[in-house]
DRENMI-832869 format. One line per 5 residues: number of its first residue (from 0); their letters; for each residue x negated, y, z of C-alpha. Coordinates in nm, 4 decimals. Layout:
NUM> A> X/Y/Z  ...
END
This chain:
0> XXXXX> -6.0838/-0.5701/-0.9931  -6.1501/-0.6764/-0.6494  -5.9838/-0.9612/-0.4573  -5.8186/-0.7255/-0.2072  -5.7589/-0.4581/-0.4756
5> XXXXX> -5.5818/-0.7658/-0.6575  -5.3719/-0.8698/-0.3543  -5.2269/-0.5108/-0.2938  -5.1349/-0.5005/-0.6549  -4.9763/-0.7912/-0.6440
10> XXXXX> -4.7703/-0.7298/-0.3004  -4.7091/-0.3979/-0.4457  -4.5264/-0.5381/-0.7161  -4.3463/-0.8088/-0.5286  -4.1822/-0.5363/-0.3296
15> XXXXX> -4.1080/-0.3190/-0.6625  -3.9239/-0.6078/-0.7752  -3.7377/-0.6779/-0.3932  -3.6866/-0.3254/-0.3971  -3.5117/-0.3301/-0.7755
20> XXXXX> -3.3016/-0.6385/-0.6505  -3.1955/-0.5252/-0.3787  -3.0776/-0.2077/-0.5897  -2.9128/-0.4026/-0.8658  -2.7123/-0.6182/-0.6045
25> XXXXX> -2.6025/-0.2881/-0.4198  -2.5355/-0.0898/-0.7287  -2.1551/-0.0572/-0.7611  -1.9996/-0.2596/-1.0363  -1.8645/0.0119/-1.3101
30> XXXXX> -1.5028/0.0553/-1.3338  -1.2861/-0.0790/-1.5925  -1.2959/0.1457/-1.8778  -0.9619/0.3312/-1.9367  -0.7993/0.2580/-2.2610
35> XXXXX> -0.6739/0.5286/-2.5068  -0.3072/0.6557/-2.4231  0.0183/0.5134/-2.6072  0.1576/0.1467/-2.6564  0.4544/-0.0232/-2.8801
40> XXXXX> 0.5989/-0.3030/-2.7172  0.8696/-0.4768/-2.9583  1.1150/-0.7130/-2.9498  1.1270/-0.7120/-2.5715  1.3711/-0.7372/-2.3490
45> XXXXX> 1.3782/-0.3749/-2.1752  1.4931/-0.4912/-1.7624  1.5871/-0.2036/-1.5365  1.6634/-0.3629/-1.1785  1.9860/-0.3318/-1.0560
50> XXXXX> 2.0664/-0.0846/-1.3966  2.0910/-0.2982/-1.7394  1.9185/-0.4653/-1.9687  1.8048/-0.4851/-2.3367  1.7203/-0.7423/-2.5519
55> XXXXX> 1.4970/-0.6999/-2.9275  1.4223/-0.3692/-2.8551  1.1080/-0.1611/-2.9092  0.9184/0.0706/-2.5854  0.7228/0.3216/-2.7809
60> XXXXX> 0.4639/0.5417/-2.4821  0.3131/0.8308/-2.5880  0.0437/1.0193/-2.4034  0.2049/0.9013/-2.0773  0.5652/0.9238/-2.1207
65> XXXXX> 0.8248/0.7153/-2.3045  0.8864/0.8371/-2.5810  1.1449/0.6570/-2.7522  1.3846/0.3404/-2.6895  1.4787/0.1716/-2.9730
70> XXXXX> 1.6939/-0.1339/-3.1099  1.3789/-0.3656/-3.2432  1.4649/-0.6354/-3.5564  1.5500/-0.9743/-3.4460  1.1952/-1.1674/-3.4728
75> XXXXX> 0.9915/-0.8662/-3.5134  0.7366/-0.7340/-3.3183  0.3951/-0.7515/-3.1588  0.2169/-0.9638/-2.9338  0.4482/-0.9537/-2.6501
80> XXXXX> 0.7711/-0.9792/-2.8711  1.0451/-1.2287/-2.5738  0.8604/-1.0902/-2.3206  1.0465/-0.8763/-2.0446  0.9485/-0.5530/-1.9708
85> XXXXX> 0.9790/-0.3771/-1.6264  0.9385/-0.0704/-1.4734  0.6566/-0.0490/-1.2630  0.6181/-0.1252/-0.8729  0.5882/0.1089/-0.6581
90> XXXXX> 0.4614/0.0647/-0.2499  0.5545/0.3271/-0.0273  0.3293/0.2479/0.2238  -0.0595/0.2224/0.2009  -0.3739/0.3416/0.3498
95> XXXXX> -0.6522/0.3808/0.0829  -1.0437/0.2623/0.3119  -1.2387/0.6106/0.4137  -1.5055/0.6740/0.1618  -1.8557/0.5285/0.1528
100> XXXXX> -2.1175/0.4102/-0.1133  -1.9617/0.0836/-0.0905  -1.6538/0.2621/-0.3373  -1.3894/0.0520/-0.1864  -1.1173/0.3372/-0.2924
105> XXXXX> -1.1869/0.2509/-0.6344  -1.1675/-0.1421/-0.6022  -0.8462/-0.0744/-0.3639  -0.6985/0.1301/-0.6730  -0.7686/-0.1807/-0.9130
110> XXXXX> -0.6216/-0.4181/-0.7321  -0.2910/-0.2632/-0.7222  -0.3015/-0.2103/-1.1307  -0.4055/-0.5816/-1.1135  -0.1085/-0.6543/-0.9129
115> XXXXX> 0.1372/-0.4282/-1.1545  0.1691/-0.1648/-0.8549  0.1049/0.1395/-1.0486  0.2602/0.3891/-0.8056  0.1873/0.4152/-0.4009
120> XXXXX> 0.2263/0.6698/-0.1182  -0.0753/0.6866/0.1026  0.0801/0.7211/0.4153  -0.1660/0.8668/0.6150  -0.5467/0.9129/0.6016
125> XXXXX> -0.7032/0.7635/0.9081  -1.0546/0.9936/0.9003  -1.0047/1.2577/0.6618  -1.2393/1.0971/0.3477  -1.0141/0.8662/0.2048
130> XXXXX> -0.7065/0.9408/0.0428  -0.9368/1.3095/-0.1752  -1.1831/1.0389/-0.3277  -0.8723/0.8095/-0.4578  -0.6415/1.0537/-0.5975
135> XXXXX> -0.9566/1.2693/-0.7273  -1.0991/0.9148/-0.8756  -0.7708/0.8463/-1.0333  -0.6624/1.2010/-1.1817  -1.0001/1.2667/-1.3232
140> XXXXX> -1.0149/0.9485/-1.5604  -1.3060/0.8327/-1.3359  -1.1669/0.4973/-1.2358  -0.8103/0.3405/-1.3021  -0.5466/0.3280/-1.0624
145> XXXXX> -0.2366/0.3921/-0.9740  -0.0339/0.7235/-0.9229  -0.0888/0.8278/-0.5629  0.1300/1.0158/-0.3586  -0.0211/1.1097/-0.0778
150> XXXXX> 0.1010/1.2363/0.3551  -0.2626/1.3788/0.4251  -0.3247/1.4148/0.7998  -0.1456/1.2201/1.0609  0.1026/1.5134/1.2682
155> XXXXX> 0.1131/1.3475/1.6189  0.0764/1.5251/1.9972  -0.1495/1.5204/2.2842  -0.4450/1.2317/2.2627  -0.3833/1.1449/1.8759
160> XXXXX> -0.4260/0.7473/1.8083  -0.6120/0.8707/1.4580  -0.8868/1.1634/1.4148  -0.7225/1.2729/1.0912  -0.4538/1.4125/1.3375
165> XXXXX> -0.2654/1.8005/1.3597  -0.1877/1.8140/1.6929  0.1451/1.9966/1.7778  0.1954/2.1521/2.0869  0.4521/2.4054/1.9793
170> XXXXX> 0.6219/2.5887/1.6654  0.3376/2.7538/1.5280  0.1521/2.4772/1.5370  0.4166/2.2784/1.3107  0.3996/2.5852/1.0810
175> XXXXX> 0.0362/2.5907/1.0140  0.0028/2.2277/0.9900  0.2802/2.1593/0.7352  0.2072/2.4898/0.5978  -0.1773/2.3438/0.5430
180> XXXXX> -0.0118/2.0194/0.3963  0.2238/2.1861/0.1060  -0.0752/2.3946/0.0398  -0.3039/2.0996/-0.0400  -0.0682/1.9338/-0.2910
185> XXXXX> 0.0127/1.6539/-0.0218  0.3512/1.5116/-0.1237  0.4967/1.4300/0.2282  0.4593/1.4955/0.6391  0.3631/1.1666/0.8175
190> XXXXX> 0.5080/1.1868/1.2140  0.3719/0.9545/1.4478  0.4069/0.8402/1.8197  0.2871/1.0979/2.0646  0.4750/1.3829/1.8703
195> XXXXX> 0.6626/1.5339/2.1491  1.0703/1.5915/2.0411  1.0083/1.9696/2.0428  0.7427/1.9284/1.8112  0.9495/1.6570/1.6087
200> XXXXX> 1.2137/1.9844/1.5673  0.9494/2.2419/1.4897  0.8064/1.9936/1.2234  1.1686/1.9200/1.0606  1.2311/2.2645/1.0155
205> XXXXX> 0.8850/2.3546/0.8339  0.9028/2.0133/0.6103  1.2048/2.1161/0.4925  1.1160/2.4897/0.4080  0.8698/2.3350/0.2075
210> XXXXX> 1.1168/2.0534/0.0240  0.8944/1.7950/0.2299  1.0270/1.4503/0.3064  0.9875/1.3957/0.6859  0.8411/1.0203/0.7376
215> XXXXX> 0.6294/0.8012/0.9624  0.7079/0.6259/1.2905  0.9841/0.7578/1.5236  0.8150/0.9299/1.8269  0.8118/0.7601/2.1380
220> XXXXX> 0.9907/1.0806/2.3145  1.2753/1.0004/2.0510  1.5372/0.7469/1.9671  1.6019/0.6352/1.5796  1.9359/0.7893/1.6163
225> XXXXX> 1.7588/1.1053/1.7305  1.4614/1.1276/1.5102  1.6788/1.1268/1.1905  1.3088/1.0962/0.9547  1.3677/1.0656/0.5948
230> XXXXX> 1.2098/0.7428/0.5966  1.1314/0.5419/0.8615  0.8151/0.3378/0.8882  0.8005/0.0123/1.0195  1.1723/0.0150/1.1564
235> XXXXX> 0.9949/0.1713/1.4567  1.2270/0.2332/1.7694  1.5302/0.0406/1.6157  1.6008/-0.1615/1.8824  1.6755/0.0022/2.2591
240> XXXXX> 1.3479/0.1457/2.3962  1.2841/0.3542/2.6719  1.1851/0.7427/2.6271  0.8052/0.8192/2.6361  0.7697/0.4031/2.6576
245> XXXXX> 0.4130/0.4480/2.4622  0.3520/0.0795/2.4728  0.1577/-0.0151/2.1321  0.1825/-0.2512/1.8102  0.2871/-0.5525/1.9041
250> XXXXX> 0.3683/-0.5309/2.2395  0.7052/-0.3246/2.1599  0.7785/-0.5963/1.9421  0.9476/-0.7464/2.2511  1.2399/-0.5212/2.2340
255> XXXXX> 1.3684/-0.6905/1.9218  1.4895/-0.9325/2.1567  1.7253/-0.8061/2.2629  1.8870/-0.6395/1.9522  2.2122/-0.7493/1.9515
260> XXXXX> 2.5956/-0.7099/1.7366  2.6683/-0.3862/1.8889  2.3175/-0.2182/1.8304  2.2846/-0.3222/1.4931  2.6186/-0.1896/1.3857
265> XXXXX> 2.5619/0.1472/1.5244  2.1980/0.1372/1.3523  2.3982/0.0778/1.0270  2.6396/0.3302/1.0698  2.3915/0.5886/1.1413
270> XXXXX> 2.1658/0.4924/0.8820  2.4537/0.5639/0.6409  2.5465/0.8910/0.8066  2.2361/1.0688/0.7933  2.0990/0.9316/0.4962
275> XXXXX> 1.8323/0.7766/0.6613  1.5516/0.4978/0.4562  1.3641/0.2727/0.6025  1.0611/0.0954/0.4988  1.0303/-0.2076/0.6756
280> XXXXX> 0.6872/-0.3697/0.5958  0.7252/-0.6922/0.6678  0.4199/-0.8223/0.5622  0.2689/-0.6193/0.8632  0.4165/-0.8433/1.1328
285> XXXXX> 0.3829/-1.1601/0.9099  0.0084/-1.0906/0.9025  -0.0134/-1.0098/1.2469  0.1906/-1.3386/1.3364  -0.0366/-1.5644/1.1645
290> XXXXX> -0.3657/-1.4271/1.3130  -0.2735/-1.7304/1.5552  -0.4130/-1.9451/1.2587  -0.7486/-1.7031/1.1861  -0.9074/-1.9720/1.0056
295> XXXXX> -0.6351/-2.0760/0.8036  -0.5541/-1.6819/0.7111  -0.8992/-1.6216/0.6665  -0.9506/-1.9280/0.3967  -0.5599/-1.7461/0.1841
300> XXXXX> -0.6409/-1.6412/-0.2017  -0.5420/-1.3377/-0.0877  -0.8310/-1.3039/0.1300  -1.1416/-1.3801/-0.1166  -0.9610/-1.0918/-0.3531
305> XXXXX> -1.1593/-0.8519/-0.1135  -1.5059/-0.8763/0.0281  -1.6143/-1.0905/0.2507  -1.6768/-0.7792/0.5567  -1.3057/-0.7038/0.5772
310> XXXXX> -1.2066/-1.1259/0.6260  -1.5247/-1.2166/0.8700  -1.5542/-0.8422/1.0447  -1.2799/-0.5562/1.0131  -0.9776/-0.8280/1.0909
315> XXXXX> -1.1968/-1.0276/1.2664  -1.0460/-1.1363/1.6528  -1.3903/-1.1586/1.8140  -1.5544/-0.8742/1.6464  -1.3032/-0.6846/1.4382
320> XXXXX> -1.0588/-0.3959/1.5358  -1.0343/-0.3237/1.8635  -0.6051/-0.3953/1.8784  -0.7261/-0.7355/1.7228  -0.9402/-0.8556/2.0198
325> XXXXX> -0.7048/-0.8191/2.2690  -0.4374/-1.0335/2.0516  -0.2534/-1.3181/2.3340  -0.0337/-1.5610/2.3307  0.2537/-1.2840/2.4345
330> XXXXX> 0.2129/-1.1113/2.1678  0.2388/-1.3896/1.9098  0.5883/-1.4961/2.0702  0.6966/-1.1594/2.0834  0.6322/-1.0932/1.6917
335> XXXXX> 0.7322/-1.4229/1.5923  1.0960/-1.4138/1.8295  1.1255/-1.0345/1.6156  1.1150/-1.2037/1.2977  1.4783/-1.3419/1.2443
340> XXXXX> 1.5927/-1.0367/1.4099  1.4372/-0.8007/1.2247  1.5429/-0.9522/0.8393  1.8826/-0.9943/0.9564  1.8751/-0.6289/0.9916
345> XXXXX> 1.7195/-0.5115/0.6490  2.0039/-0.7736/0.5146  2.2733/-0.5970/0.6789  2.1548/-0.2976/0.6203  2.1032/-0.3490/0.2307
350> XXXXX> 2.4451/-0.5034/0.2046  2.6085/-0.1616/0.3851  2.4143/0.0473/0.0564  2.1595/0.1964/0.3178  1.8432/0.2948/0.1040
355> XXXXX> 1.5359/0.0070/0.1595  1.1755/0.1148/0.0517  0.9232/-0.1525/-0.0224  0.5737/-0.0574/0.1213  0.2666/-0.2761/0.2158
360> XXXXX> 0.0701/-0.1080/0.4380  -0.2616/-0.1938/0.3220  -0.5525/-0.1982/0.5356  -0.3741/-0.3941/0.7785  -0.4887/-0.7332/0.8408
365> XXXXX> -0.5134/-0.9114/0.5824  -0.2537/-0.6819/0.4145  -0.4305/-0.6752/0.0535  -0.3732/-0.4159/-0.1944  -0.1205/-0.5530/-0.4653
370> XXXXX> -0.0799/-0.9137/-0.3864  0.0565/-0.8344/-0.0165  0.3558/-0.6095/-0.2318  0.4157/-0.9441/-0.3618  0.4833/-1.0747/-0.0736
375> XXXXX> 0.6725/-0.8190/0.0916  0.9354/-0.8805/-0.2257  0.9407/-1.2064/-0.1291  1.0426/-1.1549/0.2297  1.3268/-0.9350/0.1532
380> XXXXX> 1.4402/-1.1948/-0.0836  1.4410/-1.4424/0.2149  1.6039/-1.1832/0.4133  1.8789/-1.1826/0.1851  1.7968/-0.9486/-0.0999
385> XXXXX> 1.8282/-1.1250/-0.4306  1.5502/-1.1085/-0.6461  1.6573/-0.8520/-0.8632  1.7957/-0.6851/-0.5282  1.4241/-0.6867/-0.4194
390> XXXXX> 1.2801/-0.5264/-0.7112  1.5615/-0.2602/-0.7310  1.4072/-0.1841/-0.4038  1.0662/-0.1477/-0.5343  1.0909/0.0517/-0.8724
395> XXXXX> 1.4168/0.2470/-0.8950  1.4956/0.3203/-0.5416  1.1789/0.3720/-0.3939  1.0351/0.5652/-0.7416  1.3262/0.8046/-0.6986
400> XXXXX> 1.2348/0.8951/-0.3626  0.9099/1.0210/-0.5251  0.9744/1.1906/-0.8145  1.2838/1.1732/-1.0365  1.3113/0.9102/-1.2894
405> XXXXX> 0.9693/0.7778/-1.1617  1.0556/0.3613/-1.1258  1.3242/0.2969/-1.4347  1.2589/0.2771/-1.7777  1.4097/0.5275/-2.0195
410> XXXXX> 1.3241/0.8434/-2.2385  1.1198/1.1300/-2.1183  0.9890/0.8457/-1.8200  0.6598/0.7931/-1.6904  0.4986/0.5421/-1.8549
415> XXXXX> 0.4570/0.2954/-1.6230  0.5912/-0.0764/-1.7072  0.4850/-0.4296/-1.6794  0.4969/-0.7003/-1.9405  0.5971/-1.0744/-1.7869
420> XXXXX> 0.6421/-1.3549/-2.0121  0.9185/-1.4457/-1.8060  1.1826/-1.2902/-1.6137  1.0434/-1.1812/-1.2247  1.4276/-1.0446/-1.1536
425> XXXXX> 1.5388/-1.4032/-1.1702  1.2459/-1.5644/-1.0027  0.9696/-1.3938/-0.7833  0.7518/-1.6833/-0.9325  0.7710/-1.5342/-1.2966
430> XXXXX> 0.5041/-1.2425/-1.0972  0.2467/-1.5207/-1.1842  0.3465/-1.4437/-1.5678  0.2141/-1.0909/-1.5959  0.0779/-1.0269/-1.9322
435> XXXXX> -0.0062/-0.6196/-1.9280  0.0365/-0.3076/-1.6921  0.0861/0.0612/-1.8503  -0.0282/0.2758/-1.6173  0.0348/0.6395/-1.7128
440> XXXXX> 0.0236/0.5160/-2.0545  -0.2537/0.3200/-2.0542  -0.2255/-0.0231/-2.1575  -0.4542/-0.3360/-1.9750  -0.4213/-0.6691/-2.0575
445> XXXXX> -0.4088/-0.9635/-1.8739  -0.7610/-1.0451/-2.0322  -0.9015/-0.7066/-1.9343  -0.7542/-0.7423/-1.5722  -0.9178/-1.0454/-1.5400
450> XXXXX> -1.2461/-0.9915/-1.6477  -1.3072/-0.6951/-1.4022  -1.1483/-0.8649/-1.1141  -1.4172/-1.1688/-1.1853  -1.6884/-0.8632/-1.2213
455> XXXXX> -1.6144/-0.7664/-0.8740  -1.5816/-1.0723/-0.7150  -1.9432/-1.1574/-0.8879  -2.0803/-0.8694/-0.6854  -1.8769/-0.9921/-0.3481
460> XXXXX> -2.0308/-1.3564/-0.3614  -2.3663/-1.2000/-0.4366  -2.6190/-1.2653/-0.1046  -2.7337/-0.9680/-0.0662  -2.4394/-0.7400/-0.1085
465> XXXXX> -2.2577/-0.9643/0.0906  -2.5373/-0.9737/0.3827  -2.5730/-0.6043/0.3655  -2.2274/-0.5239/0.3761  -2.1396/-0.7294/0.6183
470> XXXXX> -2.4386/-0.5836/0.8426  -2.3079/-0.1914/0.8102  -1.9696/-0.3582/0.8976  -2.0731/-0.4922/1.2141  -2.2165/-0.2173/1.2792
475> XXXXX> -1.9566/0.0332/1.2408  -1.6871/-0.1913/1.4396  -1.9988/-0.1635/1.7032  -1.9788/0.2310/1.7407  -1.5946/0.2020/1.7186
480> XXXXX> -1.5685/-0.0250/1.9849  -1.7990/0.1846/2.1900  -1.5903/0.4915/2.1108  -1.2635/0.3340/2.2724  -1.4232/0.2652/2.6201
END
């Protein structure tokens, strides 16, 4: 063979090789396989929040239900015999990522399990791809995760802030679109700011033909009093705003301000009177609050639990999402002076009986699927929830909203619990002890948990997954950018 012949051969196989790198690094790391169906946990302490307890008794799941509760032999039982076993968490608000070859739905899904969130409501999908690929993923076996509930497209008016949007401009609007929603299996109608009240009305009337819960953020051509939603997102409109006032997250956060004695007992009272539930998200504004410390947000544990394009580009101040880059000093004083404010109410408003949900909202920044739950329980337990208050909050009350007995442990349940070595309704720190999560009946280990989670964040650190990743990033916060001017 010839010199040159021998140089093409060889450059020919040097880029074979580059080529099969590049593949391998790129190549998305399998899912964690699903166990079979069924568990016995015995000589456990059975905890429902807020309900009762059990000690030395024995869980026994079959397929994915719980099958039977039973007293368990003092000393006997398995490998999690003194541990305490909990229903599990549920977060009322998330937003799964829009689908790509990247599969982020399906690392989103496993972070929750890892977290012992095996139940959310998707609250909204933002472009239409998102929330089909995670519940399809999940139902089919494909991947594990956790049971979605899911709002579909966005119902909002005129100049929609999301392209997943149904635009309502009058009653037969509201009929087709919720009419659309029931017929996909979506489990909920999602309202948002530019609904006009007309269209709020139409959209009531249609959701409830259809035994639809009404959520989402109160309209800006509304007040709270007015909007009456099912569950309120956010605590949106709470304090006095004007009518139409369209002024955007966190600018409105000014208006907490001036929430005073008066308001907040006629919020209470008319919480109570029309049933109304609110899911605060704390987190949100605590995220949002500390991107005055980027660097010191951007270094959290939480942070490295995703990859490194959602730290360095999506939440990003200089590069990131457009609301991000426009982030002053005004609006940090604005959401930290809401802060006090805005727990005092959720205290008062727990202590009255009102109904509290406990959602998330992932995809916010630095909002991360799971371990930003965690920290939402421990902000209502500084707002004066106890702990056991907290996770009341987060299993019973919020599961019920969903389905019935979904978020307590008892007969004929859903098999969805969470083994702790010690007690999480007398200290939020026992969350560190979490031995196993049954998720529809599946059972996964701490060990199991563990060794996926590394198996992703292998891929993450890799240099050229992370280099490519963070390249289409860039580039897609480019064209959205663009779009907005």
């Amino acid at each position: 063979m010839s010199t040159p012949m021998r140089a093409v051969l060889v450059v020919v196989v040097l880029l074979a090789i580059a080529v099969l790198v590049v593949w391998r690094s790129l190549t998305p790391v399998p899912p964690l396989a699903l166990p079979e169906s069924g568990a016995i946990l015995s000589g456990v302490t059975l905890v429902n929040p807020g309900l009762d307890r059990r000690n030395e008794v024995e869980i026994r799941v079959v397929g994915s239900r719980i099958h039977t509760i039973a007293s368990a032999s003092v000393g006997e039982g398995g490998p999690y015999a003194g541990a305490y076993v909990l229903p599990g968490l549920v977060d009322m608000h998330v937003h799964f990522p829009p689908d790509s070859p990247l599969r982020q739905a399906e690392l989103f899904a496993f972070l929750f399990l890892y977290h012992g969130v095996t139940t959310v409501r998707d609250a909204g999908d933002v472009d239409g791809t998102a929330t089909g690929p995670a519940r399809e993923g999940v139902e089919s076996g494909a991947f594990p995760g956790p049971r979605i509930f899911a709002c579909g497209p966005f119902i909002d008016g005129e100049d929609p802030l999301w392209p997943n949007s149904e635009i309502i401009r009058g009653p037969g609007d509201a009929r087709r679109a919720v009419e659309a929603l029931a017929e996909g299996g979506f489990d909920c109608v999602k309202v948002y700011g530019r609904l006009s009240a007309s269209g709020l009305e139409a959209v009531r009337g249609e959701a409830q033909k259809h035994g639809l819960p009404l959520i989402g953020h109160v309209p800006f051509s509304v007040s709270y009093e007015k909007a009456r939603l099912d569950d309120v997102q956010h605590m949106t409109r709470m304090p006095v705003s004007p009518i139409d006032d369209e002024r955007g997250f966190p600018a409105l956060m000014v208006d907490w301000r001036n929430l005073d004695e008066e308001r907040t007992e006629f919020l209470v009272q008319t919480t109570l009177e029309f049933g109304i539930a609110n899911t605060p998200t704390l987190i949100v504004t605590e995220q949002f609050a500390a991107m005055a410390d980027y660097e010191t947000l951007r270094a959290s544990p939480d942070a490295q639990l995703l990859p490194r394009l959602y730290r360095d580009v999506v939440w990003s101040p200089v590069e990131g999402l457009p609301s991000l880059r426009t982030l002053g000093e005004e609006d940090f004083a604005a959401l930290r002076d809401a802060r006090a404010p805005r727990m005092a109410l959720v205290e008062r408003l727990h202590r009255a009986g009102a109904r509290i949900h406990v959602g998330s909202d992932v995809q916010n920044p630095f909002v991360i699927p799971g371990a930003s739950l965690h920290r939402e329980l421990a902000l209502l337990v500084e707002a004066g929830l106890t702990p056991e208050d907290a996770w009341q909050a987060a299993t019973r009350v919020s599961g019920g909203f969903l389905a019935p007995g979904l978020g307590r442990i008892a007969e004929g349940a859903p098999a969805d619990l969470l083994v702790f070595r010690e007690d999480p309704t007398r200290d939020l720190a026992a969350l560190d002890t979490l031995e196993a999560v049954i998720a529809q009946g599946r059972l996964y280990t701490r060990e199991a948990l563990d060794a996926q989670l590394a198996r992703y964040r292998a891929q993450f650190e890799n240099p050229i997954y992370d280099a490519v990743s963070v390249f289409v990033a860039r580039r897609l916060m480019a064209r959205i950018v663009d779009g907005d001017r």
